[in-house]
N, CA, C and O atoms as a Tripos MOL2 file, in Angstrom:
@<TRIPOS>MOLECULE
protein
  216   215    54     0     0
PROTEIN
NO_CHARGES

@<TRIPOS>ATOM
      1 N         102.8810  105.5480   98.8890 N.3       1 UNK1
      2 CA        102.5060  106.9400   98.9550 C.3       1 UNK1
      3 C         101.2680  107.1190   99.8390 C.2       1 UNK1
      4 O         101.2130  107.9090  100.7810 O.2       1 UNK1
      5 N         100.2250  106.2600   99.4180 N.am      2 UNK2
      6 CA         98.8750  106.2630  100.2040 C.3       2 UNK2
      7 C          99.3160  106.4250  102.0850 C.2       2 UNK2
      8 O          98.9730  107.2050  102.9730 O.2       2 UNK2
      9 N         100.3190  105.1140  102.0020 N.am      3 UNK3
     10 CA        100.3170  104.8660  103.6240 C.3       3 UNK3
     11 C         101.2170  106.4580  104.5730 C.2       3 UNK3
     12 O         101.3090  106.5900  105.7940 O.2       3 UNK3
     13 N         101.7670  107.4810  103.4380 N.am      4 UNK4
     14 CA        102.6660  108.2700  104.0830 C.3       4 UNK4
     15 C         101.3490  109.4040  103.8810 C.2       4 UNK4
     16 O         101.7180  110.5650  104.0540 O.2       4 UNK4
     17 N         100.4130  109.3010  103.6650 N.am      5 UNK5
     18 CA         99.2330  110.0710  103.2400 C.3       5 UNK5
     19 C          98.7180  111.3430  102.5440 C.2       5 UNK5
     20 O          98.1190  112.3810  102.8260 O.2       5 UNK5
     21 N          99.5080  110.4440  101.0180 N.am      6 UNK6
     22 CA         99.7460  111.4410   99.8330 C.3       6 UNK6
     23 C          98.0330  111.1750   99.4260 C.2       6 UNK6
     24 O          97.4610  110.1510   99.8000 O.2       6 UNK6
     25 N          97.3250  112.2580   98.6080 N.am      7 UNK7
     26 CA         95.9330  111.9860   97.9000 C.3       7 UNK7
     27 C          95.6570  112.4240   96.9130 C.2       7 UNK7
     28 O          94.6030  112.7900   96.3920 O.2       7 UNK7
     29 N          96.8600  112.3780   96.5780 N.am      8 UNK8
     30 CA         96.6120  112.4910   94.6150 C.3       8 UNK8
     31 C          96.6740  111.8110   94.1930 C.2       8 UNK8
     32 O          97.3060  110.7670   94.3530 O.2       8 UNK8
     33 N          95.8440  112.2610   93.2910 N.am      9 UNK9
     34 CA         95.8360  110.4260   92.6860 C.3       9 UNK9
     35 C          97.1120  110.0700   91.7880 C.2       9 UNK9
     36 O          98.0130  110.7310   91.2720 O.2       9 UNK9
     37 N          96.6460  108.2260   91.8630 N.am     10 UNK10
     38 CA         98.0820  107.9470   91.1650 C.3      10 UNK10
     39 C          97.3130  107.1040   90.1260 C.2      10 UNK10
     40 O          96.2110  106.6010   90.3450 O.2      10 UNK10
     41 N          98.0490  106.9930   88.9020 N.am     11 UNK11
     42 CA         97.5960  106.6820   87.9080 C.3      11 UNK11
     43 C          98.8300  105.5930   87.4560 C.2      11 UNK11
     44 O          99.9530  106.0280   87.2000 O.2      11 UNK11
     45 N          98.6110  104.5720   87.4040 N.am     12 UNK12
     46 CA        100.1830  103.2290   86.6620 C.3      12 UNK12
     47 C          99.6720  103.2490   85.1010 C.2      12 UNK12
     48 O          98.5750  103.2220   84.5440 O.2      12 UNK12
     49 N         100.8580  103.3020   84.7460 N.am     13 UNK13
     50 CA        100.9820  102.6240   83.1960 C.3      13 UNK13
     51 C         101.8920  101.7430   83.3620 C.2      13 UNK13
     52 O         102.9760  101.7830   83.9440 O.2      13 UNK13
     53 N         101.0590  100.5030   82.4870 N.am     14 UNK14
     54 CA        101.8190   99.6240   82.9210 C.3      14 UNK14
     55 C         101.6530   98.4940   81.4870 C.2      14 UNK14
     56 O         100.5810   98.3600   80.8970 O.2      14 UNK14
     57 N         102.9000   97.7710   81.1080 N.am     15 UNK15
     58 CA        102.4080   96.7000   80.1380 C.3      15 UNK15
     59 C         101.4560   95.0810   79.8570 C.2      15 UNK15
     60 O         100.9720   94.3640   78.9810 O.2      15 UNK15
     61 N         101.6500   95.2130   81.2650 N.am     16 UNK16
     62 CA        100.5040   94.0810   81.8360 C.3      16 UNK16
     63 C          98.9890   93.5290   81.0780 C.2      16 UNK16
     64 O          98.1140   94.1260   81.7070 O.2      16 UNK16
     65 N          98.7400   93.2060   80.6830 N.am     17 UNK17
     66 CA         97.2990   92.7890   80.4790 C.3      17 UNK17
     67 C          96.5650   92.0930   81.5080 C.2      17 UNK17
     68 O          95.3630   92.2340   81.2840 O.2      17 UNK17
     69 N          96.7570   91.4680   82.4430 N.am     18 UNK18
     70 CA         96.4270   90.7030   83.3730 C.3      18 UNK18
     71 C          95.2090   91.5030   84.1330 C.2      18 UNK18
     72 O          95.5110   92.5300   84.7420 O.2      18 UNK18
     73 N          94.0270   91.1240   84.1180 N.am     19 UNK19
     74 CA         93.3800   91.8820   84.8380 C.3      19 UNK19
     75 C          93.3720   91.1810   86.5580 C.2      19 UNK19
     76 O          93.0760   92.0600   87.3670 O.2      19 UNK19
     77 N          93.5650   90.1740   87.0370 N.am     20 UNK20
     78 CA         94.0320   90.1940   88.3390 C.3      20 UNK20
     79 C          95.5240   90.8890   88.8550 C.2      20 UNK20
     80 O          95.7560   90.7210   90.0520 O.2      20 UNK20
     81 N          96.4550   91.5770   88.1450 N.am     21 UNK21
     82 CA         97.3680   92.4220   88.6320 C.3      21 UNK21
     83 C          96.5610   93.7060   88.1870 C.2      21 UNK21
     84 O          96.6240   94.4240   89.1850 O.2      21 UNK21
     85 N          95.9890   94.2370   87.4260 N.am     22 UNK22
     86 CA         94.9730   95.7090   87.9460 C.3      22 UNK22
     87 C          94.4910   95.4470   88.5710 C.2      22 UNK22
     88 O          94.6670   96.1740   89.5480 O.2      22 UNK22
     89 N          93.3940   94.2550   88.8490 N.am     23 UNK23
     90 CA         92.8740   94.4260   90.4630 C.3      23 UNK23
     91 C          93.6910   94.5170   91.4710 C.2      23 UNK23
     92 O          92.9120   94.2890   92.3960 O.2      23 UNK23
     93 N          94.4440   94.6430   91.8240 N.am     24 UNK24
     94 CA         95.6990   94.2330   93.0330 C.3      24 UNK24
     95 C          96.1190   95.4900   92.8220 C.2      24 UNK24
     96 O          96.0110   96.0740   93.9000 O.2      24 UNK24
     97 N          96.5670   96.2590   91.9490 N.am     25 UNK25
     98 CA         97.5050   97.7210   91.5550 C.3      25 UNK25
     99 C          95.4600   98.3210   92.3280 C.2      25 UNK25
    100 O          95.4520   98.6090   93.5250 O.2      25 UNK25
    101 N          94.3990   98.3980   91.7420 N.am     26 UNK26
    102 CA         93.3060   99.1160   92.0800 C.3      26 UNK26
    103 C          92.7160   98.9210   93.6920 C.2      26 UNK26
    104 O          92.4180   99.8830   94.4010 O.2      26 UNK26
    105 N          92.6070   97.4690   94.1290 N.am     27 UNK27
    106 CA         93.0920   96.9900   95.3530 C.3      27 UNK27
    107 C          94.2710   98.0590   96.2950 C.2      27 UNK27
    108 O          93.7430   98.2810   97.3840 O.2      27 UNK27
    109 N          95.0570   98.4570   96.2440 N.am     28 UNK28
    110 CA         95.8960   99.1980   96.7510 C.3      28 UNK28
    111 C          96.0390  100.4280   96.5410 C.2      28 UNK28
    112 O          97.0660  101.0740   96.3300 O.2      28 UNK28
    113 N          94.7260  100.8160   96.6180 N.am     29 UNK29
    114 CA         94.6230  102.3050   96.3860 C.3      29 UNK29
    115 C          95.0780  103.2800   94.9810 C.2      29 UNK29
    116 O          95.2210  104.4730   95.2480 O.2      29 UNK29
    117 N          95.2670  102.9590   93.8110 N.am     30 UNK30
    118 CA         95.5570  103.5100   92.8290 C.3      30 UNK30
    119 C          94.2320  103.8430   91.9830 C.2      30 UNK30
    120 O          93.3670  103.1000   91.5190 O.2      30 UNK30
    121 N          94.4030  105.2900   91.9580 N.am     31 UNK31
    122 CA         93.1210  105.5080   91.0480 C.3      31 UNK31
    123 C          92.7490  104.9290   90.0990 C.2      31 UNK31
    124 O          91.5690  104.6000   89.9800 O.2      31 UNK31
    125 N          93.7910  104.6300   89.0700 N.am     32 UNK32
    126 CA         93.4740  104.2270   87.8050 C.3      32 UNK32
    127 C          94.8110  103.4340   87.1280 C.2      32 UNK32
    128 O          95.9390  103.6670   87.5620 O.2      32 UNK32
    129 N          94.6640  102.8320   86.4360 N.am     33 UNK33
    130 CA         96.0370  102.0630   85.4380 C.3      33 UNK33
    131 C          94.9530  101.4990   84.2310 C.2      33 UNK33
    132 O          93.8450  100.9920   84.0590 O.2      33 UNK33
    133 N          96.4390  102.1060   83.3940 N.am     34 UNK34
    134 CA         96.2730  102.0270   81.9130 C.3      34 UNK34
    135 C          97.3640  100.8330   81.3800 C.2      34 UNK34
    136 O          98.3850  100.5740   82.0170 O.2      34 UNK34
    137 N          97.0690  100.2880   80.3750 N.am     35 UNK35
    138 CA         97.8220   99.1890   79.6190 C.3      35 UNK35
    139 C          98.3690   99.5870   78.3690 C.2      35 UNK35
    140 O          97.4730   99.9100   77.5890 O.2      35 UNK35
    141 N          99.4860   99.6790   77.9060 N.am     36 UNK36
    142 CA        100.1190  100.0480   76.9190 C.3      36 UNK36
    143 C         100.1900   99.2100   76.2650 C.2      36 UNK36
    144 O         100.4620   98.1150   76.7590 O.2      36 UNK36
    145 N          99.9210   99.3710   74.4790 N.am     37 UNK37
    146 CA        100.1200  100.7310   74.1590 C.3      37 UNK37
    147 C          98.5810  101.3850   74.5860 C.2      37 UNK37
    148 O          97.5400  100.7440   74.7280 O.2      37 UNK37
    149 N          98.7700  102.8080   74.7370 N.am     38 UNK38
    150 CA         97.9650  103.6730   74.4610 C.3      38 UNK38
    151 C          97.7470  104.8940   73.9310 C.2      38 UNK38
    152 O          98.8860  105.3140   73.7220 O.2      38 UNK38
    153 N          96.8010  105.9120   73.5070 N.am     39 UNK39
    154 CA         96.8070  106.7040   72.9960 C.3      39 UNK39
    155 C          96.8470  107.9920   74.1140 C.2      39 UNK39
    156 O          96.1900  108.2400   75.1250 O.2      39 UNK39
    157 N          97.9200  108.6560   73.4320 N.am     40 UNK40
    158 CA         98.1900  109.9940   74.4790 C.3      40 UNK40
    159 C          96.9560  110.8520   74.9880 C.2      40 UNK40
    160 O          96.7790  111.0410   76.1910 O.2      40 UNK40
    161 N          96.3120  111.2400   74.2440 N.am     41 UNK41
    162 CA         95.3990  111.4850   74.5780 C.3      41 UNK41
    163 C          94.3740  110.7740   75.5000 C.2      41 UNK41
    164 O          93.9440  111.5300   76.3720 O.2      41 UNK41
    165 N          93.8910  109.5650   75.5310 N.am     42 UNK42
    166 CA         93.0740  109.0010   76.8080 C.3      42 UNK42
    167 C          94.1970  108.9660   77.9260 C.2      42 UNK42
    168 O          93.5810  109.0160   78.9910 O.2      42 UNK42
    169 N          94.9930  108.9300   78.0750 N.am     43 UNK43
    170 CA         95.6130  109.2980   79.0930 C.3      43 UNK43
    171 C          95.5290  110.3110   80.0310 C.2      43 UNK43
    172 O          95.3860  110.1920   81.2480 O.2      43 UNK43
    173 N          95.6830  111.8330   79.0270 N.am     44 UNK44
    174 CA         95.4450  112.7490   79.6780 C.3      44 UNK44
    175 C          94.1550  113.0900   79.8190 C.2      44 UNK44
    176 O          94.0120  114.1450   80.4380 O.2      44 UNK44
    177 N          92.7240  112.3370   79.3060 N.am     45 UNK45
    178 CA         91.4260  112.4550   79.6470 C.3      45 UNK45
    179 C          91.4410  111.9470   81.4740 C.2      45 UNK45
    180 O          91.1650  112.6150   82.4710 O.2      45 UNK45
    181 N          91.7980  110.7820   81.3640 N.am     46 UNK46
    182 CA         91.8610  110.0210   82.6050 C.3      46 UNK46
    183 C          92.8740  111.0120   84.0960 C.2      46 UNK46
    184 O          92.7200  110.7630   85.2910 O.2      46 UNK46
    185 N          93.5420  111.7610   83.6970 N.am     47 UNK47
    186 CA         94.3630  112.2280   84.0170 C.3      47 UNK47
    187 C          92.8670  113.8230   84.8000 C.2      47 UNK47
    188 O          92.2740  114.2920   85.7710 O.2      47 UNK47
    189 N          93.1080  113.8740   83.4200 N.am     48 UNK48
    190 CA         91.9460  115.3710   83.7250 C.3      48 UNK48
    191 C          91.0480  115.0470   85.1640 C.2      48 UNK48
    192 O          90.9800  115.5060   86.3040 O.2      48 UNK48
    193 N          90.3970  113.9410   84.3420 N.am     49 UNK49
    194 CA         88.7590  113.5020   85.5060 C.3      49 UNK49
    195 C          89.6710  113.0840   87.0260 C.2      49 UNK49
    196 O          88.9800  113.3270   88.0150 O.2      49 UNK49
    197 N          90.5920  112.7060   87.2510 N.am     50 UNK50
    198 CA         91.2480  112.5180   88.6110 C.3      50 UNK50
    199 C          91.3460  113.5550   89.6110 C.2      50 UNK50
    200 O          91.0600  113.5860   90.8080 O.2      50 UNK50
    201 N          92.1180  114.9110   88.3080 N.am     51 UNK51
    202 CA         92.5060  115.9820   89.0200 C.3      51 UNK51
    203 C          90.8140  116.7460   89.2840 C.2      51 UNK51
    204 O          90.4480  117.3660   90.2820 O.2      51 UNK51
    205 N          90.1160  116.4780   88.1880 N.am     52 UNK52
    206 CA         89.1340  117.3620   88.4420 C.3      52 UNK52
    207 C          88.2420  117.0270   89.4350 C.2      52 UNK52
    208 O          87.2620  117.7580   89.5720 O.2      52 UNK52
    209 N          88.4560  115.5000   90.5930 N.am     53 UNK53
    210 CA         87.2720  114.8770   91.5400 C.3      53 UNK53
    211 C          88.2720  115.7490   92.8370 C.2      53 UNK53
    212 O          87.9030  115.7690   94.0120 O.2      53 UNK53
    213 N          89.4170  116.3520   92.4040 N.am     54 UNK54
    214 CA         89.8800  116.8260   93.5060 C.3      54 UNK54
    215 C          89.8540  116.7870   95.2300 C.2      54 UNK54
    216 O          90.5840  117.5400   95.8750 O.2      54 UNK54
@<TRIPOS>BOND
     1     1     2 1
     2     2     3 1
     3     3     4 2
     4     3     5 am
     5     5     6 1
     6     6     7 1
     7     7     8 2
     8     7     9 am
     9     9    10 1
    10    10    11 1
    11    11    12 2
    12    11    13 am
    13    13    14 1
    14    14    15 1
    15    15    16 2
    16    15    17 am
    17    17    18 1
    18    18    19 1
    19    19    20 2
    20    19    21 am
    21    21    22 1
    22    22    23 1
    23    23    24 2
    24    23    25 am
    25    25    26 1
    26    26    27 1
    27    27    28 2
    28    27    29 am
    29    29    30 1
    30    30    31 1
    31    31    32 2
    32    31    33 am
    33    33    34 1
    34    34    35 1
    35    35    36 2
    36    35    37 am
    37    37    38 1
    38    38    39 1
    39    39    40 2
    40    39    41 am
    41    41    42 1
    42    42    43 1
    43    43    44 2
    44    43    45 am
    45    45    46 1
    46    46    47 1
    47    47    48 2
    48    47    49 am
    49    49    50 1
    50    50    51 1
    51    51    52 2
    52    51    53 am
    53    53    54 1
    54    54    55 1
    55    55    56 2
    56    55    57 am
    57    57    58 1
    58    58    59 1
    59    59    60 2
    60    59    61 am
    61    61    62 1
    62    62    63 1
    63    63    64 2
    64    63    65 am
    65    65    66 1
    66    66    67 1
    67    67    68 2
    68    67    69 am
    69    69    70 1
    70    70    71 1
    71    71    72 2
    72    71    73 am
    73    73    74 1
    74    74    75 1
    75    75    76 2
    76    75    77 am
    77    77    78 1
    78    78    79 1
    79    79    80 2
    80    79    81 am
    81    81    82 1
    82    82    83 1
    83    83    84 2
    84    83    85 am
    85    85    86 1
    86    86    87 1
    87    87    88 2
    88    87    89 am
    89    89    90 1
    90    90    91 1
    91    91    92 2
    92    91    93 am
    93    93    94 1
    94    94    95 1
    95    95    96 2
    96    95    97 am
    97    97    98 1
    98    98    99 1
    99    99   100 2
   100    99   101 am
   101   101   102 1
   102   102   103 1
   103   103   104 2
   104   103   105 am
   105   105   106 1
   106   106   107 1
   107   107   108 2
   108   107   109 am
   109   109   110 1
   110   110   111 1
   111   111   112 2
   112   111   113 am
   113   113   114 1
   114   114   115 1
   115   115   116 2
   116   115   117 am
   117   117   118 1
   118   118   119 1
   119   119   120 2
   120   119   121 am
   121   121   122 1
   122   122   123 1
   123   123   124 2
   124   123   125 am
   125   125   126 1
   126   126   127 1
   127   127   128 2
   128   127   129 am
   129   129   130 1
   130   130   131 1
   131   131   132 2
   132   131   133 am
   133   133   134 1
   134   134   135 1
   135   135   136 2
   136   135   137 am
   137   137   138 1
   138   138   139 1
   139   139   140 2
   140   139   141 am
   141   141   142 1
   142   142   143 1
   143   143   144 2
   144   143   145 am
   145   145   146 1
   146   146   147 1
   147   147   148 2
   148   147   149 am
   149   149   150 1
   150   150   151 1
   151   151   152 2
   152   151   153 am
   153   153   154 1
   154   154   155 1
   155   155   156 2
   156   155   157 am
   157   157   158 1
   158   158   159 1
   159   159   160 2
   160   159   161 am
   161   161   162 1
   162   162   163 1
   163   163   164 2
   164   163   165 am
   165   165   166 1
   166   166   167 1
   167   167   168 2
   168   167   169 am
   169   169   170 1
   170   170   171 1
   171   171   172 2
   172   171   173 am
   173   173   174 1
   174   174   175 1
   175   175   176 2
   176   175   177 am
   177   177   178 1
   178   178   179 1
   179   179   180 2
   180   179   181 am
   181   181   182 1
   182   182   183 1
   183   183   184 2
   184   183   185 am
   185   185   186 1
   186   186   187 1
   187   187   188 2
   188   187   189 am
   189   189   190 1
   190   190   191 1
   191   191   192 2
   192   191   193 am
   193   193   194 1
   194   194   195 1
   195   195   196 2
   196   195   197 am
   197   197   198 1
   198   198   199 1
   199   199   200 2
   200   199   201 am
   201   201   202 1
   202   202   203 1
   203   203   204 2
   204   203   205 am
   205   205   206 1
   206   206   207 1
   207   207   208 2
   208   207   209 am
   209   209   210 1
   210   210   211 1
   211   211   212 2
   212   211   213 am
   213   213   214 1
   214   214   215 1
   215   215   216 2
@<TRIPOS>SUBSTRUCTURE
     1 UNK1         2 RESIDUE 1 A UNK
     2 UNK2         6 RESIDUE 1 A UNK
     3 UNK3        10 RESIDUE 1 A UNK
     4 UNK4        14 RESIDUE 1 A UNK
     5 UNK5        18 RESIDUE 1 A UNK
     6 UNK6        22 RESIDUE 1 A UNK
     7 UNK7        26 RESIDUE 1 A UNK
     8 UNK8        30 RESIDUE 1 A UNK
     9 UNK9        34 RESIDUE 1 A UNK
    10 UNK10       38 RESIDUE 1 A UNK
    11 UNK11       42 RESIDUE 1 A UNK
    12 UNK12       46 RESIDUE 1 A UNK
    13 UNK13       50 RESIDUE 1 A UNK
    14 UNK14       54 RESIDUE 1 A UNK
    15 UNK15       58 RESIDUE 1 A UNK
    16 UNK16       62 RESIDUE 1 A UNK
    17 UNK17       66 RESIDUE 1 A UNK
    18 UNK18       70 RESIDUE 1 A UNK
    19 UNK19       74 RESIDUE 1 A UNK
    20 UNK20       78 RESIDUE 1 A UNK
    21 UNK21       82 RESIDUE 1 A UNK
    22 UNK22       86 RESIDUE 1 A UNK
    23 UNK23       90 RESIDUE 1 A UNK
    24 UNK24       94 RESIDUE 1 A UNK
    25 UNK25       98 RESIDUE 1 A UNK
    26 UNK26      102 RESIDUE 1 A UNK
    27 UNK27      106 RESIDUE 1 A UNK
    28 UNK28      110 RESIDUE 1 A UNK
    29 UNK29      114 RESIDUE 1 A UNK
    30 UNK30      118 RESIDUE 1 A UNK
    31 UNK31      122 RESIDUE 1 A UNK
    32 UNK32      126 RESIDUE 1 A UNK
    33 UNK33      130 RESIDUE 1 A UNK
    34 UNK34      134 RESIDUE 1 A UNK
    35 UNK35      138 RESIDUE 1 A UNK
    36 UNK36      142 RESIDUE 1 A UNK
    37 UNK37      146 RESIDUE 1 A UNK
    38 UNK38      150 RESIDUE 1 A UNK
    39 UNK39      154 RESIDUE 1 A UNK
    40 UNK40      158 RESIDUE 1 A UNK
    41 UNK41      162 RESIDUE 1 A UNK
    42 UNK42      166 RESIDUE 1 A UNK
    43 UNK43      170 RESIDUE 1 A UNK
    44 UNK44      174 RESIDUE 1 A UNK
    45 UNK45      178 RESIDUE 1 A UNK
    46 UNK46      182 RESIDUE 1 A UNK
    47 UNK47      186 RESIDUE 1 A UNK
    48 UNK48      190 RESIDUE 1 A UNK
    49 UNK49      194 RESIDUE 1 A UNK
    50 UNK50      198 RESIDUE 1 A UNK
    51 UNK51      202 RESIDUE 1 A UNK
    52 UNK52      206 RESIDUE 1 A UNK
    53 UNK53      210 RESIDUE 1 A UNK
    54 UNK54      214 RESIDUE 1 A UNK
């Protein structure tokens, strides 16, 4: 998305724990990734503060 030069942010959920594959997903331009499970709510906090750096 980045390289077709989308700039919203993108946010992964993902089941991973690995913190060298979030560095690599954050590495490549992704605002943020979350690890499941999580709570619906911090999601859409994280979600908020993205849209709101507009």
């Amino acid at each position: 998305m980045r390289r077709q030069g989308q700039t919203l942010p993108i946010n992964i959920i993902t089941a991973r724990k690995d913190a060298r594959k979030r560095a690599i997903v954050l590495k490549n331009r992704a605002n943020d990734c979350i690890t499941k499970p999580f709570r619906f709510r911090d999601l859409l906090e994280r979600i908020e503060i993205h849209l709101s750096r507009g």
